[in-house]
C-alpha positions as CSV (number, residue, x, y, z in Angstrom):
1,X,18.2,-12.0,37.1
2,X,18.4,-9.4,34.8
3,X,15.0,-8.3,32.6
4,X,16.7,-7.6,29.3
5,X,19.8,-8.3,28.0
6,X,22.6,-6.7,27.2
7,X,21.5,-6.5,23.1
8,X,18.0,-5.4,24.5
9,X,19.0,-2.6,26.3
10,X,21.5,-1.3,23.8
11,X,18.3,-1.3,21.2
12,X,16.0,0.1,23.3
13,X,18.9,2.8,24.5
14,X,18.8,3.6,20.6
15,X,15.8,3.6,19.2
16,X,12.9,6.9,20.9
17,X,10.1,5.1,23.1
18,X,7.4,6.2,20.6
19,X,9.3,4.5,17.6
20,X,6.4,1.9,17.6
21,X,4.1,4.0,16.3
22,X,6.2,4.2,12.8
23,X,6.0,1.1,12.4
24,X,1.8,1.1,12.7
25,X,1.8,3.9,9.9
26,X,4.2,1.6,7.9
27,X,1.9,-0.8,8.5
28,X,-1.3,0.4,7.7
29,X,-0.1,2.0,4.6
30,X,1.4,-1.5,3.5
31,X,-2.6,-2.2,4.4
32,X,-3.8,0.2,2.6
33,X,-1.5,-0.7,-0.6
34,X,-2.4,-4.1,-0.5
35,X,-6.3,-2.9,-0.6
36,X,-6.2,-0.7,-3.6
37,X,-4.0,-3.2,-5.5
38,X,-6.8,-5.8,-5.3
39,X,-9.4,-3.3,-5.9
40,X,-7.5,-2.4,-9.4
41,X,-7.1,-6.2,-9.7
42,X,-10.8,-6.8,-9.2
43,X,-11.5,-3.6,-11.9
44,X,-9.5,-5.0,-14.3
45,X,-11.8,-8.4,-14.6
46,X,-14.8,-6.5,-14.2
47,X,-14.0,-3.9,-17.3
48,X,-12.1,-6.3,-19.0
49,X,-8.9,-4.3,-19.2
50,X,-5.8,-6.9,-19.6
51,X,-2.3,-6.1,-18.6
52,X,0.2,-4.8,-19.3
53,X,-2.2,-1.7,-20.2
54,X,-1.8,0.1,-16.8
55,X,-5.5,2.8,-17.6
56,X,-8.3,1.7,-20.3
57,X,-7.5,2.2,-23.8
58,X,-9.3,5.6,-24.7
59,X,-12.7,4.8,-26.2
60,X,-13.2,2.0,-23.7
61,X,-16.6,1.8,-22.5
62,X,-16.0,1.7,-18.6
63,X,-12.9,3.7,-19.1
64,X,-14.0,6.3,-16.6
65,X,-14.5,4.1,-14.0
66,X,-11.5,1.5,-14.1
67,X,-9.1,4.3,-14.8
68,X,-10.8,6.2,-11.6
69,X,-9.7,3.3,-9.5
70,X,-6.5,2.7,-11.1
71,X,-5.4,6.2,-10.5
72,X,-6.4,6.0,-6.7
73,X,-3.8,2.9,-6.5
74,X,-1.2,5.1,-8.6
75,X,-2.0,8.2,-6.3
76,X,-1.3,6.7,-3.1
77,X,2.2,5.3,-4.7
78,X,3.5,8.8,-5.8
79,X,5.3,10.2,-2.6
């Protein structure tokens, strides 16, 4: 009666015992990803900014704060 398998213990042979913890981190930043994306969503109903503009037109009137959470979404993207 053997505990893993052949396949199992080839993979776990391969991959470092800590290699969970990358997937966590990619994880938590798909998490935080998905978060900002519907906060930007939520700002664009709120300030009534419509697609495909990606910041408020200049001269909008809440164009400080929509663009302010739209470039938190876009920061987080540029790696």
């Amino acid at each position: 009666n053997r505990a893993l398998s052949t396949h199992q213990q080839e993979m776990t042979s391969l991959l470092p015992r800590d290699y969970g913890y990358v997937f966590a981190v990619l994880g938590g930043s798909f998490v935080m990803n998905m978060y900002l994306m519907f906060n930007v969503v939520g700002a664009r109903k709120k300030y009534g900014v419509e697609y495909p503009a990606l910041y408020a037109p200049a001269g909008h009137k809440n164009e400080f704060e929509f663009n302010s959470v739209q470039r938190a979404h876009q920061n987080t993207l540029e790696v």
